[in-house]
Each structure stands twice: as structure tokens, then as C-alpha cells.
C-alpha positions in Angstrom: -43.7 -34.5 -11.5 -43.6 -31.0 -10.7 -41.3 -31.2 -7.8 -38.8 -32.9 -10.4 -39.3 -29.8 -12.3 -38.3 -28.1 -10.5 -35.5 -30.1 -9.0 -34.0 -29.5 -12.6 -34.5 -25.4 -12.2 -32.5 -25.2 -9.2 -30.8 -21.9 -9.2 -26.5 -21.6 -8.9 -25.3 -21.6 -5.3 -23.6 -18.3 -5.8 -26.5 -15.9 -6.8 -26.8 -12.2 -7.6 -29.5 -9.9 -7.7 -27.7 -7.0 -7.5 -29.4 -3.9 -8.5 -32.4 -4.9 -9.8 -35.2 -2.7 -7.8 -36.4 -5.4 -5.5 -38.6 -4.6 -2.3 -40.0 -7.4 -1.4 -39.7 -11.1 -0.7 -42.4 -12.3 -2.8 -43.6 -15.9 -2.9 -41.8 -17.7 -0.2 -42.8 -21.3 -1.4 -40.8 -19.9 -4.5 -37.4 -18.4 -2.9 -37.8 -22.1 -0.7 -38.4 -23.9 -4.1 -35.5 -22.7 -6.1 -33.1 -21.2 -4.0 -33.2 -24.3 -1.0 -29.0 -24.7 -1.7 -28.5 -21.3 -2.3 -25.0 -20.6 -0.1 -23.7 -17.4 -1.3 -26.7 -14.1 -1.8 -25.8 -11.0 -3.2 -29.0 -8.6 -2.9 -27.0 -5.0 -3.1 -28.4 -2.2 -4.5 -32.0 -2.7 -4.0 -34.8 -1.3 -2.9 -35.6 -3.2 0.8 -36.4 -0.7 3.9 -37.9 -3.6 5.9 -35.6 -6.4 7.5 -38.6 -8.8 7.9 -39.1 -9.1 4.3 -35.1 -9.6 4.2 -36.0 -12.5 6.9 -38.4 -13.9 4.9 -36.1 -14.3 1.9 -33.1 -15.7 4.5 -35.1 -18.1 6.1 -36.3 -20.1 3.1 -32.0 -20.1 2.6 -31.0 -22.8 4.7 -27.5 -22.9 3.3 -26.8 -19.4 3.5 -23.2 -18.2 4.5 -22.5 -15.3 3.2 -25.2 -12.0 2.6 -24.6 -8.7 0.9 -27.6 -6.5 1.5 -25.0 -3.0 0.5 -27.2 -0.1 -0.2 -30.2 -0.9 0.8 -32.1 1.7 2.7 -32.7 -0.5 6.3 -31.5 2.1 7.9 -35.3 3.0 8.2 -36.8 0.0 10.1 -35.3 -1.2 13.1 -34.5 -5.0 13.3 -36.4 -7.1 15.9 -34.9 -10.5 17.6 -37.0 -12.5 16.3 -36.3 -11.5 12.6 -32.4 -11.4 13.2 -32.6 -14.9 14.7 -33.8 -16.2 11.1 -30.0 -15.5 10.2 -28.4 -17.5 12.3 -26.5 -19.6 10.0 -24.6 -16.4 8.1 -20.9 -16.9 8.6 -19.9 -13.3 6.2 -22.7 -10.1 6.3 -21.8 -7.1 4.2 -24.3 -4.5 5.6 -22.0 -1.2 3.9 -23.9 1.7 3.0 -27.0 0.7 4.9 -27.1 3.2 7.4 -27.6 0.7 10.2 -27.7 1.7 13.3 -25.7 0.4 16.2 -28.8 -1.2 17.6 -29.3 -2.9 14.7 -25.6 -4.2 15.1 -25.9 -5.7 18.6 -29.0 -7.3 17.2 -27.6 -9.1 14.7 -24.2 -10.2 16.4 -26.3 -12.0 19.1 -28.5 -13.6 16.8 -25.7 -14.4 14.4 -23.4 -17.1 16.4 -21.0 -18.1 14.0 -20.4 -14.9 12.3 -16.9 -14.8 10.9 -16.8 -11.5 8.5 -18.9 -8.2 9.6 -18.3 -5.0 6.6 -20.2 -2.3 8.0 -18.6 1.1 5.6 -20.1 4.0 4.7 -22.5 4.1 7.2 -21.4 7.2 8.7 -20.5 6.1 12.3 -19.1 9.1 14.4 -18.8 6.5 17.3 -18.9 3.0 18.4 -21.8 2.0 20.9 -20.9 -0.6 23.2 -22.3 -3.7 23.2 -22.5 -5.9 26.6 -22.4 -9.1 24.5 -19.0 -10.0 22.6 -18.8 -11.8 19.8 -16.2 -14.4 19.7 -16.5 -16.0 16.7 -15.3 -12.6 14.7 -12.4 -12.9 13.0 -12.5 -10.1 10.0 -13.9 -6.3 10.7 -14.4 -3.8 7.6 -15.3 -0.6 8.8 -13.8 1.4 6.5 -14.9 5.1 5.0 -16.8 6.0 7.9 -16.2 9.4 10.4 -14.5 7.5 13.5 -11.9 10.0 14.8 -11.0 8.9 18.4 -8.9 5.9 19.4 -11.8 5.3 22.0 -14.2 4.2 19.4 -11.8 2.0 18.0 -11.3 0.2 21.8 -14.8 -0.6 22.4 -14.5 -2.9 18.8 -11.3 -4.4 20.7 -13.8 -5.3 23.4 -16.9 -6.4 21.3 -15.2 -8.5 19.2 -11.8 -10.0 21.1 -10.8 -12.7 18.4 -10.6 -10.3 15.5 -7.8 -11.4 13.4 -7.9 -8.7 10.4 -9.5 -5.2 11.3 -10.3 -2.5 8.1 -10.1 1.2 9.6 -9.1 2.5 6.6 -10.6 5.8 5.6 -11.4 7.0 9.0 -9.6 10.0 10.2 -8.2 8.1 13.1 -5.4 10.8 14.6 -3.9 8.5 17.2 -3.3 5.2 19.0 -4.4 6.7 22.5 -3.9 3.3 24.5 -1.4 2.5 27.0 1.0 -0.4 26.2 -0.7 -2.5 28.9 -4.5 -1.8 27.0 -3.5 -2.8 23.9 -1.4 -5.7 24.5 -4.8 -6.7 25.5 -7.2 -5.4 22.9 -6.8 -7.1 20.1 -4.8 -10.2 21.3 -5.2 -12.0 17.6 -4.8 -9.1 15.8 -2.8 -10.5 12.5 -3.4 -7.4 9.9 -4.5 -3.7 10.1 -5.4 -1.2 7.4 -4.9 2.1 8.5 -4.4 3.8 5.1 -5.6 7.2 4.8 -5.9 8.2 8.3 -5.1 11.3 10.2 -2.0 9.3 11.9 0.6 12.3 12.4 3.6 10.7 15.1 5.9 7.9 15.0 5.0 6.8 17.9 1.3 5.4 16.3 3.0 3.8 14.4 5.7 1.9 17.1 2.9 1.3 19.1 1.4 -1.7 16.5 4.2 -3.6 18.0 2.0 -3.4 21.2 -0.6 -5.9 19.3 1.4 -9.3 19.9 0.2 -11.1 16.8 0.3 -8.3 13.9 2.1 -9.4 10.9 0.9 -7.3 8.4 0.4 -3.8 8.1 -1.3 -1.2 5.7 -0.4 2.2 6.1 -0.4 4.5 3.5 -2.1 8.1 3.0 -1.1 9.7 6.3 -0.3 13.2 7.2 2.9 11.5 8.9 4.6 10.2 5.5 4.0 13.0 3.6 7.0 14.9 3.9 9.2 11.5 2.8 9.9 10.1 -0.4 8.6 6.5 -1.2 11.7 4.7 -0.4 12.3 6.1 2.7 8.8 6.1 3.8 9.0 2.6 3.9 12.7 2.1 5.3 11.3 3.9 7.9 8.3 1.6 8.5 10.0 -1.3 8.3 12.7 -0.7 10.8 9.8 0.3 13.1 7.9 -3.2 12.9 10.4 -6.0 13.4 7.3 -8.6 13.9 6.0 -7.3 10.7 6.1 -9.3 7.4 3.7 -8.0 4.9 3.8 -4.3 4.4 1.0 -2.3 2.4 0.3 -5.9 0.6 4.2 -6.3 0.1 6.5 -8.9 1.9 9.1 -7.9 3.9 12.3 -10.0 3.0 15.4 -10.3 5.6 17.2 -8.4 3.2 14.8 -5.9 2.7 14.4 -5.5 6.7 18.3 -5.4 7.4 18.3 -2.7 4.4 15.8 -0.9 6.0 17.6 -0.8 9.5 20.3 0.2 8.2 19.1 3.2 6.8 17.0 4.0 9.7 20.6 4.1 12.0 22.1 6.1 9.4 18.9 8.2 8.8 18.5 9.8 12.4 22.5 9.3 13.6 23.4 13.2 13.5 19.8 14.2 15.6 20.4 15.0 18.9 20.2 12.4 21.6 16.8 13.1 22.5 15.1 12.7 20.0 16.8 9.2 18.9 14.1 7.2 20.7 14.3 3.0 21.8 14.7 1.2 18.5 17.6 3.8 17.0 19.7 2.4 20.2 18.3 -1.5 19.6 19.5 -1.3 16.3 22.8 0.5 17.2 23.0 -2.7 19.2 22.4 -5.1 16.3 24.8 -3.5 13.6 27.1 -1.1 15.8 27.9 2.2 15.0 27.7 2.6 11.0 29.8 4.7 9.0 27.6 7.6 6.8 27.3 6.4 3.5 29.3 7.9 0.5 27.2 10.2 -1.7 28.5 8.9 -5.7 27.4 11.2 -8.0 26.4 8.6 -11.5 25.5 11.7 -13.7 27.6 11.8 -16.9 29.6 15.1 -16.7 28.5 17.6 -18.7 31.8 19.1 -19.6 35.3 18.3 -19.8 38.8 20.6 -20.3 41.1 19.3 -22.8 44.0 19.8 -24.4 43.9 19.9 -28.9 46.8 18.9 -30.4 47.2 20.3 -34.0 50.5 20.5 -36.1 53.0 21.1 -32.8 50.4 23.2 -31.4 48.3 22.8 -28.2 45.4 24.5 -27.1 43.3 24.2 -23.9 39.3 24.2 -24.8 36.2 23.3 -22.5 33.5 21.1 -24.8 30.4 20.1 -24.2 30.3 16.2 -23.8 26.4 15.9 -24.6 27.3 17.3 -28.6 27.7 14.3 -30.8 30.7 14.1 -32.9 29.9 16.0 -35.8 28.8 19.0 -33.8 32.4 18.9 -32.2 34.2 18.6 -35.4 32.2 22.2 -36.3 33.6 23.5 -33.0 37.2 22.0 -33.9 37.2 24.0 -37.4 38.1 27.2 -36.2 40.8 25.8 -34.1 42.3 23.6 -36.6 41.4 25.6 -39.7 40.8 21.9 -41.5 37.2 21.6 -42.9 34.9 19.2 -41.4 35.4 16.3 -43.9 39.5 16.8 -44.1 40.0 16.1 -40.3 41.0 12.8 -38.8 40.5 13.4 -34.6 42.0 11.2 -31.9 41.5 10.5 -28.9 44.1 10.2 -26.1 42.7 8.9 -22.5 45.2 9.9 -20.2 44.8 6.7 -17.9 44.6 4.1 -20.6 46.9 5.8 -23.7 49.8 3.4 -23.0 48.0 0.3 -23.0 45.9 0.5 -25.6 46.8 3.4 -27.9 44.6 6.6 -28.9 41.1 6.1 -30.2 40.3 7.5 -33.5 36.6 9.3 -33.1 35.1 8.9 -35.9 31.3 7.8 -35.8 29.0 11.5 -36.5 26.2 10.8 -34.8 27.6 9.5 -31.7 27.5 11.6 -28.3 31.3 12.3 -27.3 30.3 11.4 -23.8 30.4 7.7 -24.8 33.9 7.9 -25.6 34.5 8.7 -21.4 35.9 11.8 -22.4 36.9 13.5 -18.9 39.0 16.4 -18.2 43.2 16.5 -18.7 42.3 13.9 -21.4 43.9 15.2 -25.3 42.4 15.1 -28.7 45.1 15.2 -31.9 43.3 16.4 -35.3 45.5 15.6 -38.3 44.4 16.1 -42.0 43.5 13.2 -44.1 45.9 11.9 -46.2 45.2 12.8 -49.9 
């Protein structure tokens, strides 16, 4: 009777304890009890400092896949074999803002045989340590906001985990790619997306050499010292005509159009630098498209002012107006001119180009700007009283 009790008290399989002061595992016949189908664990912000009572919680979890032990402080016990072995069936560990230790690390990812997702940020790793045992069944790395600096560091990850399909270095204040073509081509041969935003990435050629990583499709790159000096647009012209494997760019896709556009622009961007500094893809593209013609620069602005000629009574004088005053601000102007008050003058407009088709156009509306009427200059205005 009681085990049907407590059949009927099962916990959901998605459960989460975040932030609520635990330290401990407690009763184990309990956690085994309630939380046997228990898939998904969320036990963030808490209070653990020892991995074996962790263990003891994870090995009463039989279907656990996927921990989140964030900010804890574990960082203050070290992890033994034998405990880490108890999580063998975790397929996604979030371990950010532990302050884990490399150690702790290799522990886990040869205990842990069918890991798939590994987030380790925030813990403030200067370097990487290198582990003699890879793990090939990683496919998604988040090491994000931590103080890696050299391209080295990020190599020995390349080496520890050689399937990795999506790598997070966001954050980091990478300040190059220091590989040779040959080294990375090798890396990270499955490499589909990297995040690279807010790193210390200052030289074009970082950025050409992703195309070294022969399955990247997808690229995230914003935040660095190297884009700073271009506008939006053109930052990612720039980008795009880089990458030709690449598809998805900062989280948007990259359309044919859009990538033609962009190579376009980039042959027309750097055509009058000097030869040397042109670089490989300027001349592949010059290959693609040819030798394009500098684009027209089309001013759209409205002009702000036109000279015209007011016809008055046989008379004719030349006067410059302002095209952004509406109508009834140019009447005022007129009255001197015309000596007609305000409300005794009919005006007319005469477009030089289109006159003989379709006849002047009387301007009469107050409120409307005369800029609307396409007012340019050459073009004539006639004023004639009302008739009484």
C-alpha cells in the first residue's frame, strides 16, 4: 500500500530546485523513492561544497540526462573516481560558476561516456590543462566568460574533445587564431558553429582563417575590437564575403542574394587600396564578378532651396525660397514682392519640364510644405489677384 503511495507522488521528470539553500542529499531511500524517473535536475544556486553528497543524490537518478549544479561552491572538494563514476549516464552537465578545477574536469569526462553538452563559464580559467584522455562523444562546448587569452588554450580543447560540433568562446579575450592552416584543418574537424562575440579579435585574417575549419556553417562574431571602426552594414558585408561556407551569421541566415550583395561590396569596398594590401579573396571575387564599375553616389535628400523666377503683372523677379516653409509662410514672403495681401493672391505653379503637358498648378493648400509640389530651381511661380 505504501509503495502505491507513493507511486502516485512521483515527482515531474523535469525538476528544479534551484536556489533553495540545499547542502545535502538527505534520505536516499527518499530521492530513490520519488525522483526514480527523474530525467532532467536542475540543483543551481545552492549550497553543496561536497561532490559525494551530489553522488549520492545522482545515483538514486537512474534516468538522469541532463545536470545543472551552476553556483555551487564545489570548487572546494575535489571529485574522486569513484564518485564521478555514479554519473555515468549524464548526456548534458552545466558545471558554470563552480569554480571547478581542471582536475575535476578530466575526472568527470572519463567517468562520463556519453557526455554530449559540457558548460563550464565563469569559472575563471586563465588556461586549459590537458587531458591525456579525449572525449569523443562531445559534441557542444560552452566556455564562455572566462579569462582564456591565448589561441594555445583554445587547441588543447581541439585535442580533448575532437568531435565537437558547436564551441561557445564567447567572452574570452581571445586576441588571435595562432594556428597554421594545416593545425586547424585538423582541430576541430566537425566544427559546425562558433561564438566568438566579444573577443579581443583585432585582424582580418582571424577571421579568414574560420574557413580553415572544414565544416563551420555558422558563425557569431560580434563585439570585436576589429569591427569597431565600421558601420553595421558594412561590418557584415565584410563578413560575409570573407566566409563563403558560411550560412548563418550572428543567428542570421545568409541568403544567395545577401552573399552576392555582400561580394559585391567587398570588390568595390577595397578596389582603390593598393595592391598589397588586396589580399586572396578580393582577386577570387574579381574572378567571380569581373572588374565592377564604382557605384554612383544619389543624393535622396529633398533640396532645401530652390531659385525661381515670380511672375507678377509683366514683371519678373528672380528669388531663392526655402522649400521646407509650407505654403502660407511663402505667401508672407510673396507680399512684399507682389504688394497683394495674403488672402487676395492666387499663385501658380509652372514646372519647367512638365508645363506643356499638363498645365501650371495652382498652389493653394496653407498648410502644405512647398517641397511637395517638386519645386526645383529654373522652375516659375505667377501670382495674380483674385477676381472680385
Amino acid at each position: 500500500m505504501l509503495h502505491s503511495s507513493l507511486d502516485r507522488l512521483n515527482l515531474p521528470s523535469l525538476l528544479v530546485l534551484n536556489g533553495c539553500g540545499i547542502t545535502s542529499a538527505g534520505d536516499e531511500s527518499e530521492i530513490a523513492a520519488f525522483c526514480a524517473h527523474v530525467s532532467e535536475l536542475d540543483l543551481s544556486h545552492n549550497q553543496f561544497e561536497d561532490w559525494f553528497e551530489v553522488g549520492k543524490i545522482v545515483s538514486n537518478l537512474p534516468q538522469l540526462e541532463f545536470l545543472n549544479l551552476s553556483s555551487n561552491p564545489l570548487g572546494l572538494s575535489a571529485l574522486q573516481s569513484s564518485c564521478a563514476g555514479q554519473f555515468s549516464n549524464i548526456r548534458k552537465l552545466v558545471l558554470n560558476n563552480v569554480k571547478a578545477s581542471w582536475e575535476t574536469v578530466h575526472t568527470l569526462i572519463k567517468e562520463l561516456p556519453e557526455l554530449e553538452e559540457l558548460f563550464l563559464c565563469l569559472n575563471e580559467f586563465k588556461t586549459v590543462s590537458y587531458c591525456s584522455s579525449s572525449c569523443h562523444s562531445l559534441r557542444l562546448l560552452h566556455i564562455t566568460d572566462n579569462k582564456l587569452h591565448d589561441w594555445s588554450e583554445v587547441r588543447k580543447l581541439g585535442i580533448m574533445f575532437p568531435n565537437l560540433e558547436v564551441l561557445f568562446l564567447s567572452n574570452n579575450n581571445l586576441t588571435s587564431i595562432g594556428d597554421s592552416e594545416d593545425t586547424l584543418a585538423r582541430l576541430f574537424p566537425n566544427l559546425r558553429c562558433i561564438n566568438l562575440h566579444n573577443s579581443g579579435l583585432n585582424d582580418w585574417e582571424d577571421i579568414e582563417k574560420l574557413n580553415l575549419f572544414p565544416r563551420l556553417e555558422e558563425v557569431k562574431v560580434l563585439g570585436i575590437p576589429l569591427l569597431q571602426e565600421y558601420s553595421t552594414e558594412e561590418r557584415r558585408q565584410l563578413i560575409i564575403a570573407r566566409l563563403p561556407s558560411v550560412s548563418v551569421l550572428n543567428g542570421s541566415l545568409v541568403s544567395a542574394g545577401e552573399r552576392e550583395d555582400a561580394e559585391r561590396f567587398f570588390i568595390r569596398y577595397y578596389m582603390d587600396r593598393p595592391k598589397e594590401e588586396l589580399g586572396k579573396r578580393y582577386y577570387e571575387l574579381v574572378t567571380k564578378y569581373g572588374n565592377l564599375e564604382p557605384l554612383a553616389v544619389v543624393d535622396l535628400r529633398p533640396q532645401s532651396s530652390a531659385k525661381i523666377e515670380v511672375h507678377f503683372e509683366g514683371r519678373v523677379e528672380v528669388m531663392t525660397v526655402r522649400l521646407d516653409q509650407t505654403v502660407a509662410e511663402f505667401r508672407k514672403q510673396l507680399k512684399d514682392v507682389v504688394q497683394l495681401s495674403t488672402s487676395n493672391m492666387r499663385i501658380y505653379y509652372y514646372d519647367q519640364e512638365m508645363v506643356k503637358a499638363f498645365g501650371p498648378e495652382e498652389i493653394k493648400f496653407s498648410s502644405r510644405a512647398l517641397h511637395s509640389y517638386g519645386i526645383r530651381d529654373g522652375d516659375a511661380i505667377h501670382v495674380v489677384p483674385k477676381a472680385k
